[in-house]
SEKOL-115297 format. One record per atom (N, C-alpha, C): x, y, z; residue in three letters. Coordinates in steps of 0.2 Angstrom, whole numbers, plus 5000, padded with zeros to 4 digits. Example, Ala and Ser with C-alpha at 12.3 -4.5 7.8 and 13.67 -1.06 7.14 Angstrom:
<recs>
{east=5066; north=4972; up=5039; code=ala}
{east=5062; north=4978; up=5039; code=ala}
{east=5066; north=4984; up=5039; code=ala}
{east=5064; north=4989; up=5035; code=ser}
{east=5068; north=4995; up=5036; code=ser}
{east=5064; north=5000; up=5039; code=ser}
</recs>
This chain:
<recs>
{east=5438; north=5900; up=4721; code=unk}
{east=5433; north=5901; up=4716; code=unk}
{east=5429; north=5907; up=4717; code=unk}
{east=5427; north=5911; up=4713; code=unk}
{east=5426; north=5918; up=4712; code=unk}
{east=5418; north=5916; up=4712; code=unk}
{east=5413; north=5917; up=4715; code=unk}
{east=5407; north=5919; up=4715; code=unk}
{east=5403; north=5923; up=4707; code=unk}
{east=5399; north=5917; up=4706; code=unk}
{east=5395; north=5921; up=4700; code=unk}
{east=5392; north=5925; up=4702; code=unk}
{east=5391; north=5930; up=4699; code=unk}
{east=5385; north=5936; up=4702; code=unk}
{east=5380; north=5936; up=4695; code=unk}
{east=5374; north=5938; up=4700; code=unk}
{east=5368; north=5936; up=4696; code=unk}
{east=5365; north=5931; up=4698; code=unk}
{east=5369; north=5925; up=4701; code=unk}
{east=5367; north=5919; up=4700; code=unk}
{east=5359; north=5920; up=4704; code=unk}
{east=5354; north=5918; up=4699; code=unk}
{east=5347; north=5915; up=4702; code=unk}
{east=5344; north=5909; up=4700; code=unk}
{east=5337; north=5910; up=4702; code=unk}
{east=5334; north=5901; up=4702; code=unk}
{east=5333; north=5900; up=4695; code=unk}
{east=5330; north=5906; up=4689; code=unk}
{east=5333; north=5905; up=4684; code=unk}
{east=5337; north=5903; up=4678; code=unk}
{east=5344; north=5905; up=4681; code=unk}
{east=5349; north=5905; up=4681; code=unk}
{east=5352; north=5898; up=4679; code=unk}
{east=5352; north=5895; up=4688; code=unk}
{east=5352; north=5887; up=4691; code=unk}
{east=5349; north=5883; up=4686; code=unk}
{east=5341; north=5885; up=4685; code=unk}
{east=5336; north=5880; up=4682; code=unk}
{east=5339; north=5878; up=4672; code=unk}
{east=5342; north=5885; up=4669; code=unk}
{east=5346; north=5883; up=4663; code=unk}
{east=5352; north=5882; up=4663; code=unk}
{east=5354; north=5880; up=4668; code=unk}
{east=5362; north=5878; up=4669; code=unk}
{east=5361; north=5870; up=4670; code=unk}
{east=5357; north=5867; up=4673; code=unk}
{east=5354; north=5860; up=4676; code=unk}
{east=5352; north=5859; up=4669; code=unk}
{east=5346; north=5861; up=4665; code=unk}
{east=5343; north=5859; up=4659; code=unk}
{east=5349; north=5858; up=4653; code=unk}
{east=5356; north=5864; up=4652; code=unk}
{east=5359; north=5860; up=4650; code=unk}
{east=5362; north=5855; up=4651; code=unk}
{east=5365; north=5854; up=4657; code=unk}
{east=5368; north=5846; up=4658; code=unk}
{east=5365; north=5841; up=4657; code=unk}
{east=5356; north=5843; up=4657; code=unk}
{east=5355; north=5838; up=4658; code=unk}
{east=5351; north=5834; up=4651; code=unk}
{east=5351; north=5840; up=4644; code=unk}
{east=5350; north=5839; up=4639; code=unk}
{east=5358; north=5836; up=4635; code=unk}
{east=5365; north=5840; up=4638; code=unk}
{east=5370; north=5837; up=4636; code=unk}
{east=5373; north=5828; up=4637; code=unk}
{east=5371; north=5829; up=4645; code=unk}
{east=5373; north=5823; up=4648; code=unk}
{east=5367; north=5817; up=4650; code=unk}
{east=5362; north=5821; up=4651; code=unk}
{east=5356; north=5817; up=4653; code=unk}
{east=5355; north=5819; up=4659; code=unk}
{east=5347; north=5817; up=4662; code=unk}
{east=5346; north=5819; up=4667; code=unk}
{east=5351; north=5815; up=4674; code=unk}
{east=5354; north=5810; up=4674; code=unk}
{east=5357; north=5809; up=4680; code=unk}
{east=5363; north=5812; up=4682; code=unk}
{east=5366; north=5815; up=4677; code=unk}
{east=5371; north=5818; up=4676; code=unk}
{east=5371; north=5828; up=4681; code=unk}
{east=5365; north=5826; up=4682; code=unk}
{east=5363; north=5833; up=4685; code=unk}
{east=5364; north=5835; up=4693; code=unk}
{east=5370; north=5835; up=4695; code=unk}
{east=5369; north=5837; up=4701; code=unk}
{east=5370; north=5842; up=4706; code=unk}
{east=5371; north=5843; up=4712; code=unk}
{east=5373; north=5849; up=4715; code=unk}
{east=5380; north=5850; up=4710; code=unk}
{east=5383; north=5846; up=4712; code=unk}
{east=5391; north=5846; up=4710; code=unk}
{east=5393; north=5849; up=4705; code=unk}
{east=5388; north=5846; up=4700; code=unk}
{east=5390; north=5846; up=4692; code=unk}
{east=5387; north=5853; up=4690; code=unk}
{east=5381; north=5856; up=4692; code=unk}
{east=5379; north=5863; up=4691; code=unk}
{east=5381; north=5869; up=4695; code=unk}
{east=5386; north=5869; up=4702; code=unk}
{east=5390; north=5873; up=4703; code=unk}
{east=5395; north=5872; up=4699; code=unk}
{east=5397; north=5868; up=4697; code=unk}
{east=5404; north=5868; up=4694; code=unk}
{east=5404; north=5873; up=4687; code=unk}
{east=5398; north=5870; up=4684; code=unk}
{east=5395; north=5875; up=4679; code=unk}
{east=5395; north=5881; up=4680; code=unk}
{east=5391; north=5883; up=4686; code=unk}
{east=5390; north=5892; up=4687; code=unk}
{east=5397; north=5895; up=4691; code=unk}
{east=5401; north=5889; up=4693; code=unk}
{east=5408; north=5893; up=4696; code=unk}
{east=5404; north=5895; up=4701; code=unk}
{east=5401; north=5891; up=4707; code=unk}
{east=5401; north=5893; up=4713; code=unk}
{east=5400; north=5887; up=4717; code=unk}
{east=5400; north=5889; up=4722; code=unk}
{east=5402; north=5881; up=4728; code=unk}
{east=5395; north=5878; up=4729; code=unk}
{east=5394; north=5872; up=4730; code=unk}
{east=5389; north=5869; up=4730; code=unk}
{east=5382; north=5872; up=4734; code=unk}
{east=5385; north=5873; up=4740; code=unk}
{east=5381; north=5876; up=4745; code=unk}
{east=5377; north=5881; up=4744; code=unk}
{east=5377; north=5885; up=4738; code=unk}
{east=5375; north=5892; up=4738; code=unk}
{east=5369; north=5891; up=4734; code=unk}
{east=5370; north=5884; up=4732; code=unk}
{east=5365; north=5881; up=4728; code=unk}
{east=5357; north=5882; up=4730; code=unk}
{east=5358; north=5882; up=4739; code=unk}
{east=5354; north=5878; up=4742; code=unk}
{east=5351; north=5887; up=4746; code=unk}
{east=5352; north=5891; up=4742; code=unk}
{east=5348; north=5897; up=4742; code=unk}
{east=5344; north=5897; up=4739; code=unk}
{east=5342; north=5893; up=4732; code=unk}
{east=5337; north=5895; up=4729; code=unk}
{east=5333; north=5887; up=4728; code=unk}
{east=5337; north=5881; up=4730; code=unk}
{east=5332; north=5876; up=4730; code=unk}
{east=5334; north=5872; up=4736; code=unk}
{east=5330; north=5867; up=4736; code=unk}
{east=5329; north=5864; up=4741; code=unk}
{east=5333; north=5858; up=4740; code=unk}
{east=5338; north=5857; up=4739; code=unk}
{east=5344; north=5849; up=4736; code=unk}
{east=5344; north=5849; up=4730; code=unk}
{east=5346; north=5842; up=4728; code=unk}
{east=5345; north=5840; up=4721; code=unk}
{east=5337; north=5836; up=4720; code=unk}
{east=5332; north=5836; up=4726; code=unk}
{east=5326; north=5835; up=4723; code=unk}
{east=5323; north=5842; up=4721; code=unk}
{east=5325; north=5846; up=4725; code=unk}
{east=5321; north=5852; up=4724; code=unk}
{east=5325; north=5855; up=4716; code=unk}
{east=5330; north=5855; up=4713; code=unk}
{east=5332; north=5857; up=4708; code=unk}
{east=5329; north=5853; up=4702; code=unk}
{east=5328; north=5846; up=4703; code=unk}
{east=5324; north=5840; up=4697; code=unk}
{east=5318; north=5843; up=4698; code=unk}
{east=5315; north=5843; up=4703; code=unk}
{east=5308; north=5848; up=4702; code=unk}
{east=5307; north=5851; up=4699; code=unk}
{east=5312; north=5857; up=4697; code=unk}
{east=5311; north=5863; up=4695; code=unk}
{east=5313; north=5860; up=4688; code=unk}
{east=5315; north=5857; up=4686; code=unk}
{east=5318; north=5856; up=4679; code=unk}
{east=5313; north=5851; up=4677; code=unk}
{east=5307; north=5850; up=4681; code=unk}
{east=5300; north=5845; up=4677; code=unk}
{east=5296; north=5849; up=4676; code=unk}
{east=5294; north=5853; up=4683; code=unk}
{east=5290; north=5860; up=4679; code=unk}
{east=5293; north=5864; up=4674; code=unk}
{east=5298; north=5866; up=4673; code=unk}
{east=5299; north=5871; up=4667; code=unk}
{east=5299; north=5866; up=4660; code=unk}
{east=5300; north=5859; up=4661; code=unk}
{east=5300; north=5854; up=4656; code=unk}
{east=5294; north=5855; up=4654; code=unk}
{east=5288; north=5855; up=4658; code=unk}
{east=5280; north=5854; up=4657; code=unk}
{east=5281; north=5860; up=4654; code=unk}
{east=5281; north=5865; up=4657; code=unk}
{east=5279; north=5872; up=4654; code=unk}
{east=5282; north=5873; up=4647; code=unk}
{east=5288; north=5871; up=4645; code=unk}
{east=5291; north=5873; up=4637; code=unk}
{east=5287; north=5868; up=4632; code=unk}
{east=5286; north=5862; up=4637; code=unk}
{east=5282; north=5857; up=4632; code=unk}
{east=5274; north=5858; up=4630; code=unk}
{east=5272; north=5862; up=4635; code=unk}
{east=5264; north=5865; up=4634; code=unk}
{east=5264; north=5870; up=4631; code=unk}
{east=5271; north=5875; up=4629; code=unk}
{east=5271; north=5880; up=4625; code=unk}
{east=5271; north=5880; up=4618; code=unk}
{east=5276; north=5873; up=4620; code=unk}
{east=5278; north=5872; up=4610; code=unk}
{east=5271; north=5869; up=4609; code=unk}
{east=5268; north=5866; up=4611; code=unk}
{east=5262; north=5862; up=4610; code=unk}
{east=5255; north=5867; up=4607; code=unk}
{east=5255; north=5872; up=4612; code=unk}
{east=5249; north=5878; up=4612; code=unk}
{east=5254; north=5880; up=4605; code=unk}
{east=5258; north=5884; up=4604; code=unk}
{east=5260; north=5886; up=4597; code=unk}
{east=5260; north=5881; up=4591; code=unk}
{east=5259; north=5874; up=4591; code=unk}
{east=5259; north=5870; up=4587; code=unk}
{east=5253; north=5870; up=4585; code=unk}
{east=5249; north=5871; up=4589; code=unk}
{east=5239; north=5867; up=4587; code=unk}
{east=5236; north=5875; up=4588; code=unk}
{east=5239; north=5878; up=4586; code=unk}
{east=5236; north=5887; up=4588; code=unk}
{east=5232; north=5887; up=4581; code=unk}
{east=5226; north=5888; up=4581; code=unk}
{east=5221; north=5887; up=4576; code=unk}
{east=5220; north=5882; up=4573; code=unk}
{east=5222; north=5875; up=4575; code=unk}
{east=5221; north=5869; up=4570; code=unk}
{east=5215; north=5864; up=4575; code=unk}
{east=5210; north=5859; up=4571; code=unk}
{east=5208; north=5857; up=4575; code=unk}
{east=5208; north=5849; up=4570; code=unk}
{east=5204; north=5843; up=4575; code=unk}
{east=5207; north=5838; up=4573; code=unk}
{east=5212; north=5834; up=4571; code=unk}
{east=5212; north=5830; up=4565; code=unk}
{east=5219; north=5826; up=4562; code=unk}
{east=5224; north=5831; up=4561; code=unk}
{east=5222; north=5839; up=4559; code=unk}
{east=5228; north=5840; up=4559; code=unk}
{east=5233; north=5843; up=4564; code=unk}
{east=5229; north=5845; up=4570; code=unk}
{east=5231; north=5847; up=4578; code=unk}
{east=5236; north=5840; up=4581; code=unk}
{east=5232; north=5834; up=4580; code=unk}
{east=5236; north=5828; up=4583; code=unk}
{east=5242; north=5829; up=4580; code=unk}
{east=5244; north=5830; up=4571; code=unk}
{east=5248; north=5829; up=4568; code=unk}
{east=5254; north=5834; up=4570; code=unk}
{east=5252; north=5839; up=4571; code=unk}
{east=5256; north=5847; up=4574; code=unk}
{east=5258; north=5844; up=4582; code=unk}
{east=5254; north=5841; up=4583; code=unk}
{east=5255; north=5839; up=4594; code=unk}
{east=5262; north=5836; up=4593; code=unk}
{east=5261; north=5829; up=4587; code=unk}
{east=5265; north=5823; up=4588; code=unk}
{east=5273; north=5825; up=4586; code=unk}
{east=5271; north=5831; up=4582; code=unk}
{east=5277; north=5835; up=4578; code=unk}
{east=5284; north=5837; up=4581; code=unk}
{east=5276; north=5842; up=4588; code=unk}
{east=5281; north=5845; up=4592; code=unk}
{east=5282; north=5842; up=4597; code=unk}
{east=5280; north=5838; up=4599; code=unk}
{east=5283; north=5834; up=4606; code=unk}
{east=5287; north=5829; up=4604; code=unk}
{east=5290; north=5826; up=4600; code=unk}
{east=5296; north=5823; up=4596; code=unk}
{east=5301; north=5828; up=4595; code=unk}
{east=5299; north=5834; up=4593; code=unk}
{east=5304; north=5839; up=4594; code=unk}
{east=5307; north=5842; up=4599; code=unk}
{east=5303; north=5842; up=4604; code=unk}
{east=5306; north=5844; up=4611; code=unk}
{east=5309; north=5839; up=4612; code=unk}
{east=5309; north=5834; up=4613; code=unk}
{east=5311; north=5828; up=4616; code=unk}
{east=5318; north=5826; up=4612; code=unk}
{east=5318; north=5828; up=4604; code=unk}
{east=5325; north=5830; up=4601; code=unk}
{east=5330; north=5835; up=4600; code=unk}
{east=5326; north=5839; up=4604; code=unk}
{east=5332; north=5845; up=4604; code=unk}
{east=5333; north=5846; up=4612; code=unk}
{east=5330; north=5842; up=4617; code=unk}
{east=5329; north=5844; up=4623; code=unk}
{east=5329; north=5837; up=4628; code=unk}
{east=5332; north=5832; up=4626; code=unk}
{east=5333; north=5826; up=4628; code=unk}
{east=5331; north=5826; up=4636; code=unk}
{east=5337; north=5829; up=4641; code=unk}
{east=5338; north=5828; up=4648; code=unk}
{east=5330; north=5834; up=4650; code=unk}
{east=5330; north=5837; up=4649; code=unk}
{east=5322; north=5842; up=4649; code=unk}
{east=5318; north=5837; up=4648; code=unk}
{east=5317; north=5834; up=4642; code=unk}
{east=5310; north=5830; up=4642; code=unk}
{east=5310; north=5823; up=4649; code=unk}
{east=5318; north=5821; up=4647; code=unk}
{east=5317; north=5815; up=4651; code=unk}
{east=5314; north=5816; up=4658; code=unk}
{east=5316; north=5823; up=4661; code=unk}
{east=5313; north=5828; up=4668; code=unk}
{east=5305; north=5828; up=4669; code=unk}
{east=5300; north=5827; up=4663; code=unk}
{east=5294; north=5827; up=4665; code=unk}
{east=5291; north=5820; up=4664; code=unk}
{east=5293; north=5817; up=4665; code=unk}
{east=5291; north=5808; up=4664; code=unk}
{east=5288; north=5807; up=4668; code=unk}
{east=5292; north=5808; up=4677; code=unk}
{east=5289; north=5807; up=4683; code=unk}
{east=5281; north=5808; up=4685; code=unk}
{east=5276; north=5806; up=4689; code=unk}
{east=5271; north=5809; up=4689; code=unk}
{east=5272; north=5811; up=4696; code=unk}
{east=5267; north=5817; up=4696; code=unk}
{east=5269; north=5826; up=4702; code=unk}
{east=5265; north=5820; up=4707; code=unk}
{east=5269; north=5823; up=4713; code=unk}
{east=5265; north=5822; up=4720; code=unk}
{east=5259; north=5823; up=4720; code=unk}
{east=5253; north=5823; up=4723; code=unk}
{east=5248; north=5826; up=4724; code=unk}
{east=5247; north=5832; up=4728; code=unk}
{east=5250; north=5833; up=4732; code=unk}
{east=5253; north=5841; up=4736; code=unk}
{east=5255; north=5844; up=4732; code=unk}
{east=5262; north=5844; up=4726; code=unk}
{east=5264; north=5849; up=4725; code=unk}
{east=5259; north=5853; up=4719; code=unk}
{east=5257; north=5859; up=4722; code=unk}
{east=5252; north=5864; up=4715; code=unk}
{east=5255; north=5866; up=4708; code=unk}
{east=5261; north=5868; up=4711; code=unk}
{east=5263; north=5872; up=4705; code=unk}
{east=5267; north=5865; up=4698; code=unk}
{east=5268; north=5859; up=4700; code=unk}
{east=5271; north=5853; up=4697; code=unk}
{east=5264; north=5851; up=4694; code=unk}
{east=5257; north=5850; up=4698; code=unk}
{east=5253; north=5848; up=4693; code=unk}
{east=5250; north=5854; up=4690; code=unk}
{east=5248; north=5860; up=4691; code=unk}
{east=5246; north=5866; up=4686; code=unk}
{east=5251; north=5863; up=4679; code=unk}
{east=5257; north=5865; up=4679; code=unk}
{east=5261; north=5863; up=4673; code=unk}
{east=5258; north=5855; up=4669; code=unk}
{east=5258; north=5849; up=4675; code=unk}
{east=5255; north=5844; up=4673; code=unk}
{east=5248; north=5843; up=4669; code=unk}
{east=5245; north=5848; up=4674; code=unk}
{east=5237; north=5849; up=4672; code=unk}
{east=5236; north=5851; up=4662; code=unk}
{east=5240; north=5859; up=4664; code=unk}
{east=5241; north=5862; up=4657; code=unk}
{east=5242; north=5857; up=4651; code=unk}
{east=5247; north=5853; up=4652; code=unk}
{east=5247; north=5849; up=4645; code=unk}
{east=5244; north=5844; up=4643; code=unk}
{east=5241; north=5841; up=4650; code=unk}
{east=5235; north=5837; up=4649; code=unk}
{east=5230; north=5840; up=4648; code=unk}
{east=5228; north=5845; up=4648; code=unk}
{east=5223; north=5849; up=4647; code=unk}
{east=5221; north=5849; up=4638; code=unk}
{east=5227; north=5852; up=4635; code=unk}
{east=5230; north=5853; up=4627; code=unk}
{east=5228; north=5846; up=4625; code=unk}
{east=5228; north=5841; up=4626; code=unk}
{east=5230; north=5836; up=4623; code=unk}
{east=5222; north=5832; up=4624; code=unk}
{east=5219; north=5835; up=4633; code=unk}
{east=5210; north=5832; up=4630; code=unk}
{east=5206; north=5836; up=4628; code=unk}
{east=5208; north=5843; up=4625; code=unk}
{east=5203; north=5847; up=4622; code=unk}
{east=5206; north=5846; up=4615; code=unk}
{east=5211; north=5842; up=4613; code=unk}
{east=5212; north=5842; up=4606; code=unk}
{east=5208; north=5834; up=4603; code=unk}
{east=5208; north=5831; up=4608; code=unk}
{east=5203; north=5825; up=4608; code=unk}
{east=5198; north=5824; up=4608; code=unk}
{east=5195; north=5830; up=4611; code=unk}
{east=5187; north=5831; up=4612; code=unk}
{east=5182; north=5829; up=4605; code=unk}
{east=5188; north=5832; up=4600; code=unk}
{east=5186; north=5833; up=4593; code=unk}
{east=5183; north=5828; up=4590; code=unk}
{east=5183; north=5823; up=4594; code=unk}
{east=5183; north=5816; up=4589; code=unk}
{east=5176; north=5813; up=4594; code=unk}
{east=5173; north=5817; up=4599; code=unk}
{east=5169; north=5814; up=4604; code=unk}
{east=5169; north=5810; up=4609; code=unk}
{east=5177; north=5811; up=4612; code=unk}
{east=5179; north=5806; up=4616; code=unk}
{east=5179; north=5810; up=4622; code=unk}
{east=5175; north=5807; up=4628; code=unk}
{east=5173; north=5809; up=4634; code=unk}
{east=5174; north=5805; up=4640; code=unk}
{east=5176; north=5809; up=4645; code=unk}
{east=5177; north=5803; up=4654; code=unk}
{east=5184; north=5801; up=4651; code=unk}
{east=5182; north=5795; up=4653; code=unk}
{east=5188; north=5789; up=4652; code=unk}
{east=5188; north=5787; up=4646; code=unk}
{east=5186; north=5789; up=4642; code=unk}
{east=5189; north=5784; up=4634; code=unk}
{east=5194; north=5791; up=4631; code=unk}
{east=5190; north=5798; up=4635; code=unk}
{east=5196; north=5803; up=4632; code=unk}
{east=5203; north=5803; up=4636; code=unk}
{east=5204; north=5799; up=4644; code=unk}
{east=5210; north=5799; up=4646; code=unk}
{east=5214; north=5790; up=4642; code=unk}
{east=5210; north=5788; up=4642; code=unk}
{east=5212; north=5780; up=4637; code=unk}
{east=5214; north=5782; up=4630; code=unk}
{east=5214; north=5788; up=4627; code=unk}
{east=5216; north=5791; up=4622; code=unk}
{east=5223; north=5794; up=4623; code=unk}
{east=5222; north=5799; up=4628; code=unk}
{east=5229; north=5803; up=4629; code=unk}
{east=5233; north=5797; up=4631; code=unk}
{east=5232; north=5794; up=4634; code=unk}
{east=5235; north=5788; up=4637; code=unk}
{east=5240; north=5784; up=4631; code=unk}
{east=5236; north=5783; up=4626; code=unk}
{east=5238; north=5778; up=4620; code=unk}
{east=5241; north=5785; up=4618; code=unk}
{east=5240; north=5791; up=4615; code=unk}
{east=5243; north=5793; up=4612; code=unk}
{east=5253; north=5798; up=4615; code=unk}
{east=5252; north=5797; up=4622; code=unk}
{east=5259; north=5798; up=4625; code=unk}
{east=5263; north=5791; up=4624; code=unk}
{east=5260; north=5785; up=4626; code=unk}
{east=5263; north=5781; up=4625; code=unk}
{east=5266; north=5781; up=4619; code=unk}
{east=5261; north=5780; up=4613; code=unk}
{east=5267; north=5782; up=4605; code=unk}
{east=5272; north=5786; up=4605; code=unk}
{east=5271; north=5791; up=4609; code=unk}
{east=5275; north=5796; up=4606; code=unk}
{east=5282; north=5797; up=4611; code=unk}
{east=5280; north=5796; up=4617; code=unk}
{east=5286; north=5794; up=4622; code=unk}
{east=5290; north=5786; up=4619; code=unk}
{east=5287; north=5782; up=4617; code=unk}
{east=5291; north=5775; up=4614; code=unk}
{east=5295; north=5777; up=4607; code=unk}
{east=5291; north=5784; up=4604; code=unk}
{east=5296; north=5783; up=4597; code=unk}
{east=5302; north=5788; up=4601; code=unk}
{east=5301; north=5793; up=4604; code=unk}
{east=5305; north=5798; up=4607; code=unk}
{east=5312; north=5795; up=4609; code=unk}
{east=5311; north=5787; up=4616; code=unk}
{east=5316; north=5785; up=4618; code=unk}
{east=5317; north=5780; up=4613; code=unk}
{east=5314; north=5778; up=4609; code=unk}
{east=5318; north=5773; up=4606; code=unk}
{east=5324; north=5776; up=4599; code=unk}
{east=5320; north=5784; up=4596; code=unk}
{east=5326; north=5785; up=4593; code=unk}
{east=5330; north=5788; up=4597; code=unk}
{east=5329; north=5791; up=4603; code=unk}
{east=5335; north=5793; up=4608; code=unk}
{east=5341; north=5789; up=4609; code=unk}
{east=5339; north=5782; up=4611; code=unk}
{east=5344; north=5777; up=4612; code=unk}
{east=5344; north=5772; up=4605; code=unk}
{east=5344; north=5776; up=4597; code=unk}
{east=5347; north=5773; up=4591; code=unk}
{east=5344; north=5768; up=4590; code=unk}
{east=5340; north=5765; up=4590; code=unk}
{east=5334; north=5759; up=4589; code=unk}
{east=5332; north=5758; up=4582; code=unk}
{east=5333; north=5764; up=4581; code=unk}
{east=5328; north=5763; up=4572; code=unk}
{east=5334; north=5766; up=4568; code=unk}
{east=5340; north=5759; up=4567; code=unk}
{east=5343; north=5758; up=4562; code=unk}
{east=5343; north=5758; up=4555; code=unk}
{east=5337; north=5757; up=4553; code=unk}
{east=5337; north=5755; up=4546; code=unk}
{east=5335; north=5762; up=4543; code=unk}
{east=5337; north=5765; up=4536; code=unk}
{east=5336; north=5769; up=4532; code=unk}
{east=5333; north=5772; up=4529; code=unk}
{east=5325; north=5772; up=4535; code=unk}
{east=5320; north=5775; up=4532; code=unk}
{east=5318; north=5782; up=4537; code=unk}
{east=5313; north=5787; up=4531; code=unk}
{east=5313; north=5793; up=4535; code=unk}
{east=5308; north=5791; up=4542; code=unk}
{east=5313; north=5796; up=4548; code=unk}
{east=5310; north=5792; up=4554; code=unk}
{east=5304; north=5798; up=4556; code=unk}
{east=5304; north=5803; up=4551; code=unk}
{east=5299; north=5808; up=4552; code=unk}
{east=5290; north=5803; up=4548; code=unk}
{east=5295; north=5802; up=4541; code=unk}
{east=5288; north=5798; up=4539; code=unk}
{east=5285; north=5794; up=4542; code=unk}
{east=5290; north=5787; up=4547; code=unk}
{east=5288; north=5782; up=4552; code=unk}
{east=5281; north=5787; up=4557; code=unk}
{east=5285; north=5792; up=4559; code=unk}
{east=5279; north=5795; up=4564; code=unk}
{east=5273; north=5796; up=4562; code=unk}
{east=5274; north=5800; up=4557; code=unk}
{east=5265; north=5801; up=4552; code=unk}
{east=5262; north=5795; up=4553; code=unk}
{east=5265; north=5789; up=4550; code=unk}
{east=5264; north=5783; up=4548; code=unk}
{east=5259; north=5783; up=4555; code=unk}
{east=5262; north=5783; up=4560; code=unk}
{east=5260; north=5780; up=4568; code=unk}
{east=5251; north=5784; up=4569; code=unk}
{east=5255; north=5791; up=4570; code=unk}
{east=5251; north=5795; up=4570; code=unk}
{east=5242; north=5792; up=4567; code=unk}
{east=5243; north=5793; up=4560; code=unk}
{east=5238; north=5791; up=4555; code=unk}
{east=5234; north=5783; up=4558; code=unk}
{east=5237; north=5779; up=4560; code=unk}
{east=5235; north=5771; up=4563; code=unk}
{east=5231; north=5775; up=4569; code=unk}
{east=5236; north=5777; up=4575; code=unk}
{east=5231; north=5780; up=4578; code=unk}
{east=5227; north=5784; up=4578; code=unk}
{east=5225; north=5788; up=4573; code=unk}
{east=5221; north=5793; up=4574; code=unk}
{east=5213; north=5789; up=4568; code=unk}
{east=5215; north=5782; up=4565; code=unk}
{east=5211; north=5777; up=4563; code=unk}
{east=5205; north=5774; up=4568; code=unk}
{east=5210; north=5771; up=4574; code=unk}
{east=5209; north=5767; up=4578; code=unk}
{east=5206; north=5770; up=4584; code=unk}
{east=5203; north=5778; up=4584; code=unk}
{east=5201; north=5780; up=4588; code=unk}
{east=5192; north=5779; up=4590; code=unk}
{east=5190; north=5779; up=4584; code=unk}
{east=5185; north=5776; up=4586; code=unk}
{east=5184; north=5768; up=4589; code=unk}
{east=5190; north=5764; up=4590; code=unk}
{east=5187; north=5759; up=4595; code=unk}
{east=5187; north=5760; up=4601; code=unk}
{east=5190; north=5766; up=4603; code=unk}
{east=5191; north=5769; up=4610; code=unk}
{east=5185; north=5772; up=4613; code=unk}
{east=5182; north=5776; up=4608; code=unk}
{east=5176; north=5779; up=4608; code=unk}
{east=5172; north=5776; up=4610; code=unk}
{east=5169; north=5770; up=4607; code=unk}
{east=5165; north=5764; up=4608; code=unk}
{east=5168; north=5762; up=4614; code=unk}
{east=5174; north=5762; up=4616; code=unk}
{east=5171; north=5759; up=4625; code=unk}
{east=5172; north=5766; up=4630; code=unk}
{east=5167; north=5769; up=4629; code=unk}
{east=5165; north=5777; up=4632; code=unk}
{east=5164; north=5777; up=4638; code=unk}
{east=5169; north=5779; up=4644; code=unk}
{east=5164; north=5780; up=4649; code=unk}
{east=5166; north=5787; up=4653; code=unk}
{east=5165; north=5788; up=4659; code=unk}
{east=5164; north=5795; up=4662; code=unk}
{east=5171; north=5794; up=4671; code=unk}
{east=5174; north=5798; up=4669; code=unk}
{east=5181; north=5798; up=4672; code=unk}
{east=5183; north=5806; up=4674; code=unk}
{east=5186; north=5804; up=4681; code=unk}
{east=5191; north=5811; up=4680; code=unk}
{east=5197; north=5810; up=4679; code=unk}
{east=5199; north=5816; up=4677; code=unk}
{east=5208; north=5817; up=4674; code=unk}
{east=5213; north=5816; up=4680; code=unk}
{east=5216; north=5812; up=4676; code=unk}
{east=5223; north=5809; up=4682; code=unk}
{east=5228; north=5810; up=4680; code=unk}
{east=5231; north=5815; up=4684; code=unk}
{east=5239; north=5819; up=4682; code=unk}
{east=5244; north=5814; up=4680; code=unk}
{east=5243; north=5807; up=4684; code=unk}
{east=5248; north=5803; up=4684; code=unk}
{east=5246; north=5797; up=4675; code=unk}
{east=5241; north=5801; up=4670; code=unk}
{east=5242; north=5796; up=4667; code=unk}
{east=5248; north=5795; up=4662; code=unk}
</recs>
């Protein structure tokens, strides 16, 4: 087996992401990503640390494309129609990028900087788009909370074929959307004062 030249941690990181958006995240190994780059497993282990250290690096870059599509989705918009852009684009990464998204699910060590920077950034987008509605402390992380929950639930349940019947699954989302973006004032009214937790 002939050595790829070039090979770096960039490299690795979109050789892993695609396995892991074609096969799924467990399908993602030393093994499986040498095989891909045509080089032996061990050389792998130049630029990361195992197969934790490579799932790391495919959560980070997961955060960061997902807080990218996110910033260019709500770039000038603010309220109902930013959430509407938010929920638009993170159902899109999550269908064009399955084994990528499924990468940032976990919640980051408390030591690792660089895994919660990334994790911070997209919490960050989602409680200044919040803000808008007057929700502060903990009724604004009780918000991002309900609102990942929707949208991780519709992501894997159409991932794994769940919504059978013959309706637009884009119009279902709005539909979701709109309920919660109603029901936010009862969240409001139980307001209180909180710090932000990476692991919500």
């Amino acid at each position: 087996m002939s050595p790829r030249i070039g090979l770096d941690l960039p490299a690795l990181v979109r050789a892993a992401a695609e396995i892991a958006d074609r096969d799924g995240l467990e399908a993602v190994t030393l093994a499986s990503v040498a095989h891909k780059l045509n080089v032996r497993p061990p050389s792998l282990y130049n630029h990361v640390d195992g197969l934790a250290g490579l799932r790391r690096k495919l959560a980070v870059t997961g955060l960061e494309r997902l807080a990218d599509r996110l910033e260019s989705a709500g770039a000038n918009l603010a309220g109902d129609a930013a959430i509407y852009a938010f929920a638009e684009a993170y159902i899109g990464f999550a269908r064009e990028h399955p084994g990528l998204y499924e990468a940032t699910l976990a919640a980051p060590n408390p030591g690792d900087e660089e895994l919660n920077r990334a994790a911070d950034r997209l919490l960050g987008q989602l409680v200044r788009a919040l803000s808008f509605y007057g929700l502060r402390g903990d009724a604004s992380l009780h918000a991002v909370r309900g609102l990942r929950s929707l949208l991780h639930g519709f992501a894997e349940l159409e991932r794994k074929g769940a919504f059978g019947l013959p309706l637009d699954l884009d119009e279902t989302l709005r539909l979701l959307i709109g309920a919660y973006l109603a029901g936010l004032p009862v969240i409001r009214g139980g307001n209180g004062q909180g710090t932000p937790n990476r692991s919500l």
